[in-house]
N, C-alpha and C positions, 0 to 999 in steps of 0.2 A: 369462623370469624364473622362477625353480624358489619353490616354495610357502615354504622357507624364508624368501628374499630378500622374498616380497612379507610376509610378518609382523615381518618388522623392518622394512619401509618404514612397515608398519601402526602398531607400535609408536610407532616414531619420530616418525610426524606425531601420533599420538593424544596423545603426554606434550607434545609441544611447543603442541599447540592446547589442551590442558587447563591447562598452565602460564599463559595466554594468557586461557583465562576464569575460573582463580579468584580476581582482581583484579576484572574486568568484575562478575561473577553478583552478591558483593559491593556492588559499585559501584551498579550498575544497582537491586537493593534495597534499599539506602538513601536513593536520590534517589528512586526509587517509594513510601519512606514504611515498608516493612515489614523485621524483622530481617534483616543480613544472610546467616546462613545458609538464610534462604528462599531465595534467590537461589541459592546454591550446591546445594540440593536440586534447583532447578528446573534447572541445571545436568545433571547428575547425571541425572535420572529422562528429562526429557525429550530429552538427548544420547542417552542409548541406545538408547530408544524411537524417535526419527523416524531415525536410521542402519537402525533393522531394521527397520519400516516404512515409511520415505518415499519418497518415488520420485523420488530421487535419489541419487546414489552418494557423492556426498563431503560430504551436506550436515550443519554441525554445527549444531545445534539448543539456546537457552537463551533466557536473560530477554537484552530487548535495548532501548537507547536509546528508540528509539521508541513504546514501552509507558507510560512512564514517567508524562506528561502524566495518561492514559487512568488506571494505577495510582492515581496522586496522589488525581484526582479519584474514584476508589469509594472511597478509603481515607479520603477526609476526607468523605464524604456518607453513607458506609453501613457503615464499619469492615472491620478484618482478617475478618470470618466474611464479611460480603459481597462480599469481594474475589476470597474463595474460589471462593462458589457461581456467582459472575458470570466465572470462567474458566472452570469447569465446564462452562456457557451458552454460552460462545462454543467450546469443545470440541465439544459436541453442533452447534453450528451450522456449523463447519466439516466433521464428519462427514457433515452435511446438503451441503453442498457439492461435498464427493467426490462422492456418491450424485448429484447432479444434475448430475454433471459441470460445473462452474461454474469450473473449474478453468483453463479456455482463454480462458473470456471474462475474468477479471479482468484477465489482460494486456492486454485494449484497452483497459485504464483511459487516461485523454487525460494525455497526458505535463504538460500545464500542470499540472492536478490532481494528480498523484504529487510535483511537485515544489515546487505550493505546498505541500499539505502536509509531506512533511521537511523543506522550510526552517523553516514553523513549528513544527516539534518540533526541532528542531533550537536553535532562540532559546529557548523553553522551558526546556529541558535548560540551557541556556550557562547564561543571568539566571538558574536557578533554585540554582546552583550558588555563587554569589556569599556566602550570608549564609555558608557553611561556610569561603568562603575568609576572610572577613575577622571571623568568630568572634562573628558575631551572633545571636544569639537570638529569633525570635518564632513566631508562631503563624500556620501556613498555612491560607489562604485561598483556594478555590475558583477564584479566576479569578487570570490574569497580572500583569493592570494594578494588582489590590489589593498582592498581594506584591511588585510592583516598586515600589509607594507605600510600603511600608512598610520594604522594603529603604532607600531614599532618604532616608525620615525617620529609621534607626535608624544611619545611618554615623555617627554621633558615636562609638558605642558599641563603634566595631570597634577589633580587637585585635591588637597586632604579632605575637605568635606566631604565630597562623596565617597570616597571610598572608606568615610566615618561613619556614613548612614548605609554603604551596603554593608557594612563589617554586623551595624544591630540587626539587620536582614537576616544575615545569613545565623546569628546569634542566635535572632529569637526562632529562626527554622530548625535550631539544635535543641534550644531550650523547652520548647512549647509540648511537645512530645513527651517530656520526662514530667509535666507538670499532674499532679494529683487530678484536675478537674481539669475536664475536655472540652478544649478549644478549637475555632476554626483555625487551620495551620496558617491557611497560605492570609486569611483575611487579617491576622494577626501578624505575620510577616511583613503585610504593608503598610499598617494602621500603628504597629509600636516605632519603626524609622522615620514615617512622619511625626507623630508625638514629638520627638527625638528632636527633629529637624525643626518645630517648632518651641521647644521649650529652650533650645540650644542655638540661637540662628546664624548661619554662617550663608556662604554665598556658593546657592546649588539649585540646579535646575528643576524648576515641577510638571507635573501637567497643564497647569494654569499658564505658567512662562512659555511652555514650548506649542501650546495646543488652544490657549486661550481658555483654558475651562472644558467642563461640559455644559451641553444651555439640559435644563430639566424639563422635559416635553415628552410628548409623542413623536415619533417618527413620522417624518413626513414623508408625503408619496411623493416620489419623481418620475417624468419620464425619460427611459435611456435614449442615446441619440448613437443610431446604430445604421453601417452603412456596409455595402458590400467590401469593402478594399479592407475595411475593419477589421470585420472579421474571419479574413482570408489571414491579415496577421497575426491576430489574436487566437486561432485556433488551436496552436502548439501550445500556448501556457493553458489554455481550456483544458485542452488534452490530459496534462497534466494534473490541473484540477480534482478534474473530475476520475481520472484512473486511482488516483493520490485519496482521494476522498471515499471512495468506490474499497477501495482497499481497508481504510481504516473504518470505517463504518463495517464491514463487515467483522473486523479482525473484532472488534467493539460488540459487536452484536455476539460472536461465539465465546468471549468470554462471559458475557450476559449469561449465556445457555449455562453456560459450563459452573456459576457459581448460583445461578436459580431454577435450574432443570427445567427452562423454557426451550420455543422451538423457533427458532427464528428464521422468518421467510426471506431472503435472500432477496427476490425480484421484489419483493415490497418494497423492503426497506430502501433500498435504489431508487425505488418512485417517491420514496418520502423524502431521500437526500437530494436528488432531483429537484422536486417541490421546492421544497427549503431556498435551493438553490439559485434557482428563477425567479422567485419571493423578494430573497434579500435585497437582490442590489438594486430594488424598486423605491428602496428606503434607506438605502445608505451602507449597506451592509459588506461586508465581506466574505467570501467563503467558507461554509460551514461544513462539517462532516461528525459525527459520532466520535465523543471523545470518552478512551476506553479508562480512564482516571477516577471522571465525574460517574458514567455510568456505574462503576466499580462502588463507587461512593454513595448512587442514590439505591444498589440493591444492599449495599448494608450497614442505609441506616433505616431499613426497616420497608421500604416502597413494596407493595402489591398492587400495584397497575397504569398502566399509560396516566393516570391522572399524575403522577409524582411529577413525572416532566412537562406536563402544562402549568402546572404550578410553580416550577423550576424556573422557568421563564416568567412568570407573573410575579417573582419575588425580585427577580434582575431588572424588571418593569419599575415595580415597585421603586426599589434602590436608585433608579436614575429619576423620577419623579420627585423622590424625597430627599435624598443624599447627592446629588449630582452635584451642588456647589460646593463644597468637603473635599470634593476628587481632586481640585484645583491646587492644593495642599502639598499631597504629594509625591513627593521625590521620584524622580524618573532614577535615581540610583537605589529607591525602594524597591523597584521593578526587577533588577537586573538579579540579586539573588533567587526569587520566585522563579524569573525564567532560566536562568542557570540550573536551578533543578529540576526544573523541568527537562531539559536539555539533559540532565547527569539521566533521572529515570528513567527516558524513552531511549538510550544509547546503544541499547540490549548490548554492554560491556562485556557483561558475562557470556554470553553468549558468541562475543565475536572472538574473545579470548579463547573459548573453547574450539571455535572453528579451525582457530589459527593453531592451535597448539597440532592438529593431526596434519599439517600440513600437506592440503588434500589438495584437490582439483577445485574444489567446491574453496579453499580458502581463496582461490586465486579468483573466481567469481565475487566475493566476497570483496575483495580488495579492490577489486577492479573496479565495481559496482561502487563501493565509497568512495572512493578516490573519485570519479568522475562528476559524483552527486556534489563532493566538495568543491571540488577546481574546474567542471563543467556546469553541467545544469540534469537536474533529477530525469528531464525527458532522453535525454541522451544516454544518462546512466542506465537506466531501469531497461530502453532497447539493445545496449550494448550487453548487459548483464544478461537478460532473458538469452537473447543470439549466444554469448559463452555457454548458458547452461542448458540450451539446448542442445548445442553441439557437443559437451558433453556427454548428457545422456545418449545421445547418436553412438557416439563413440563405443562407449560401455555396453550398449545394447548391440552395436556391431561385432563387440568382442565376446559376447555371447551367441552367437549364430553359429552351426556348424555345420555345412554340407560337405560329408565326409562318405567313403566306401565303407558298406558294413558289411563284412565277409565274417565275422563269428557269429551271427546272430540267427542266420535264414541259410540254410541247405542248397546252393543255388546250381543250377546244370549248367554244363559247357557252353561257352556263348554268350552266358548273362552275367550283369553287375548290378549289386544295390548300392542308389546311396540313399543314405539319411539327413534328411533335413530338419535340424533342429534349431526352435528359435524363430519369432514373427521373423519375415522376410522383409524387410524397409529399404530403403534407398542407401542406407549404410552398409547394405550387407550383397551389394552385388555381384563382387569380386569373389565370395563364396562358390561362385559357378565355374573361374574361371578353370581349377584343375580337373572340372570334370570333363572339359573339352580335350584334356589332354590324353584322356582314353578312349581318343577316334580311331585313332591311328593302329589299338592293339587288337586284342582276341574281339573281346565282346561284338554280339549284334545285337542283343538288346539292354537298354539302360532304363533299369525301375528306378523311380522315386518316392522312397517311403515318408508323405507327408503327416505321420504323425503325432509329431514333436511339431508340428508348424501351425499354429491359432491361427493365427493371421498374415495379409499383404499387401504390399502396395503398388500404385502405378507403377511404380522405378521399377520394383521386383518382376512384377507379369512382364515388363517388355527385357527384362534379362532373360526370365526362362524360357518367352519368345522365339529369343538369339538364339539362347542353346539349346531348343527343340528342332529351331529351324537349320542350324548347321549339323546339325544330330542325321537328321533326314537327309541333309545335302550329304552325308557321306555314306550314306543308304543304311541306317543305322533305325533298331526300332527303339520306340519310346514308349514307355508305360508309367501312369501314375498313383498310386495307390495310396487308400488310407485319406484322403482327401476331408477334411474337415468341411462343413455348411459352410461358412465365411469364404473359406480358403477357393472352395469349390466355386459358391456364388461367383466371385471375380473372376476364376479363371474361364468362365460359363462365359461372361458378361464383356470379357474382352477377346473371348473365341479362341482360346489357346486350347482347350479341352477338343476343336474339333479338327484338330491335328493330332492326337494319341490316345491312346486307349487308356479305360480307368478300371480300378477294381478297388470292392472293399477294403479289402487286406491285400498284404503284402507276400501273404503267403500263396492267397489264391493268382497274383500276377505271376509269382515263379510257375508253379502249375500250370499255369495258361499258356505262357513264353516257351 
């Protein structure tokens, strides 16, 4: 491919994924609570920024669904200035995450976890979309269940026009799809209800009415006004932010890999969404992270390289320059189909259906983990959910451990007993030890321990076998351990348990010796 070809490939996916997010950027800052041109700044600033430094190749970068909840809630506790300084926080905190490379491990997040939370942001988003559809009016509320009370008691109130214009919404989101010549979905979603809503005029809310327009400019610079007591509040939603963002960025970056055979760096990309992140709210912006939709959309319509997404963002530039007085048009119940589906395909349904159907342990992490994301807050979900499924795996891994007598396997003389220990040795698996103390009292004088089923161990475990080295001795009892793996060895070297009994390679040579 000669350098021309690949800047028209560039071209060509950068205008078609920016067509793509300046509907969404929009979208996604109005359900988050702040104008919509914030949204489209964040667009814009942080598109360009994490294409030249993220560490991935085709990743497009803006405000996205799953923020939304997280937005709402600094926006109604601490206002637009705290909204700022607290993506700011979670910028710095992702930069902190590059730097410690942290970037590998958030993929072992436990997939129950990942997926109760999107579902409950996902329900969030859907319910929270409802009073625009049906042209209700009231005053948001910190938690789910209040606004869905208040939703229910306020449906008297709702109004045919809008739920006239999300009905061509969701129409033309059916229709558009089946049409012989390919159209942008979602910019067609919002651009035929307005049409709509102007050739038909009835009495319904727009951008213009609720938000005053957008003005068509450059983003201005500001300075944050940020103070210690600030940001001691503001850290938990940072927190969140940035773990939340941290998360889908990378989730965004491996499907990248997985449909362009690229190789995505991890701790880069972290310093790009980072960047991004610290950038933004210098100009207005909102929270931004890798959104796996649009990337999806700029590797196929054709992009070969970081230029797609600079360009991506210079077309969303573009749009607010040229187009920015058009927005004013409309219909904030245009909006609410767009983010309904958004909300329907990030719900991973399938998937939680599938969970639930083996009704596992892992469903109840699952449940756990949504439910708290809806009727709590995602920071609380995602630590209560993690703590279940680590305890879980505790569990299961405790119920594979087995420190048992092996009398078929080894020829053993009068006096001596093996046991085997099988299975890393953790904190879960201490009780393992406890029946072997119960053969102080018989024949044996020496008790071998065949560590070769044992990889690994932990503090908890060295000071168990400790105990039972050390009451071994107290009943004048010998102790021999064999078979000792590098790891296993290392620690027990390292906390001096090995200079209380003797070792052998094998277990056969301990009988022999004994």
């Amino acid at each position: 491919m000669t350098s021309r070809q690949g800047w028209q490939k560039d071209i060509s996916a950068g205008i078609t994924v920016g067509v793509v997010a300046v509907p969404l950027a929009m979208a996604f800052a109005i359900a988050s609570g702040v104008g919509p041109v914030y949204g489209l700044y964040t667009a814009i600033i942080a598109g360009i920024l994490v294409s030249l430094f993220g560490g991935s190749t085709f990743q497009i970068a803006g405000p996205t669904g799953a923020f939304i909840p997280i937005i709402s809630g600094v926006m109604l506790a601490h206002g637009y200035e705290g909204l700022l300084v607290t993506t700011f926080l979670a910028g710095i905190l992702l930069f902190l995450m590059s730097v410690l490379r942290v970037g590998r491990l958030i993929r072992f997040m436990p997939r129950a976890v990942t997926i109760g939370f999107t579902a409950g942001i996902a329900v969030v988003i859907f319910v929270d979309q409802l009073d625009e559809l049906f042209g209700i009016s009231f005053q948001k509320a910190p938690h789910f269940h209040e606004n869905l009370l208040k939703l229910v008691t306020s449906l008297h109130e709702a109004s045919l026009w809008p739920v006239f214009i999300a009905a061509v919404g969701f129409m033309t989101l059916w229709l558009v799809p089946k049409l012989p010549v390919k159209l942008p979905l979602l910019l067609m979603a919002m651009l035929v209800p307005t049409f709509v809503s102007l050739v038909i005029p009835g009495e319904v809310a727009t951008i213009g009415s609720a938000y005053g327009g957008i003005p068509s400019g450059l983003p201005e610079f500001n300075w944050l006004a940020i103070d210690l007591d600030m940001i001691a509040t503001l850290m938990p939603s940072a927190f969140a932010i940035a773990f939340l963002g941290a998360l889908e960025s990378l989730l965004s970056g491996a499907v990248a890999d997985g449909m362009a055979g690229t190789k995505m760096n991890p701790d880069k990309e972290l310093f790009g969404q980072g960047l991004a992140n610290v950038v933004v709210p210098f100009f207005g912006g909102i929270p931004a992270t890798g959104a796996i939709a649009r990337t999806a959309t700029n590797i196929q319509a054709g992009a070969v390289s970081r230029r797609s997404g600079v360009i991506h963002g210079l077309t969303v530039l573009l749009a607010v320059l040229v187009l920015a007085p058009l927005a004013s048009y409309v219909p904030l119940a245009a909006l609410a189909p767009i983010l309904m589906r958004v909300a329907w395909n990030m719900s991973e349904r399938h998937h939680v259906f599938e969970m639930l159907k083996h009704r596992s342990a892992e469903s109840l992490v699952l449940l756990v983990t949504l439910g708290l994301t809806v009727f709590v807050d995602l920071v609380v979900a995602v630590e209560v959910g993690v703590i279940c499924a680590l305890a879980l795996f505790a569990k299961r891994m405790a119920d594979t451990i087995d420190v048992r007598e092996q009398t078929e396997r080894y020829v053993t003389r009068d006096g001596q007993v093996v046991f085997s220990v099988e299975g890393p040795l953790f904190f879960g698996a201490i009780e393992m030890f406890e029946h072997v103390l119960h053969h102080i009292h018989d024949e044996p004088d020496v008790f071998i321990f065949n560590f070769h089923r044992c990889p690994v161990i932990d503090v908890t475990a060295v000071e168990e076998i400790r105990r039972v080295v050390r009451e071994l001795k107290a009943a004048d009892r010998r102790v021999v351990f064999a078979h000792l793996s590098a790891p296993v060895r290392q620690t027990l070297t390292h906390y001096g348990v090995l200079d209380h009994v003797d070792t052998f390679e094998t277990t056969q040579a301990a009988i022999d010796a004994s």
